[in-house]
N, C-alpha and C positions, 0 to 999 in steps of 0.2 A: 788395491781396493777390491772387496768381493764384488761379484756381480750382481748380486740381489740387494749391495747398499748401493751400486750405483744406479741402478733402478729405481729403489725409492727414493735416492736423492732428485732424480730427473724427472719420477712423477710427485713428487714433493715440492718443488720450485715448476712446475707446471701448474698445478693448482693453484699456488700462492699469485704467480703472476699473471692469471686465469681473472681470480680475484679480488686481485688489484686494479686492472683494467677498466672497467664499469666506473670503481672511485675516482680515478684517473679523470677519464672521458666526463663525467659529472662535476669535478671539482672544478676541472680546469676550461672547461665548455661550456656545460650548460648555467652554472651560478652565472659568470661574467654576464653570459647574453640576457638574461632576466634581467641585472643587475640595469643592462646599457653600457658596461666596461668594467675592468678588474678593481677590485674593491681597494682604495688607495689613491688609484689614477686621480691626477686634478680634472676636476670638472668645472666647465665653463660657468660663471658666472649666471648667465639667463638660463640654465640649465632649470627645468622645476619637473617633479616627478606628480604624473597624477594619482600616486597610488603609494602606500609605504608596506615594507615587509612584514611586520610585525601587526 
């Protein structure tokens, strides 16, 4: 492989996973904790939210 496409390979998947990261950290952290847990999980019965997303 030449050197200048393994370079843009390596600064190519640095960006991307640069990127990616942020979505990451937001999808999988901060939705849930807003939520009170991952969306799916059973919720307790006396559970009542004061507030709705929409």
């Amino acid at each position: 492989m030449d050197a200048s496409l393994r370079l843009f390979i390596n600064q190519y998947l640095g960006v991307v996973l640069a990127t990616l990261m942020p979505v990451i950290l937001i999808a999988f952290l901060s939705i849930p904790f807003s939520l009170g847990g991952h969306p799916g999980d059973a919720r307790p019965a006396t559970a009542t939210a004061t507030w709705h997303l929409t």
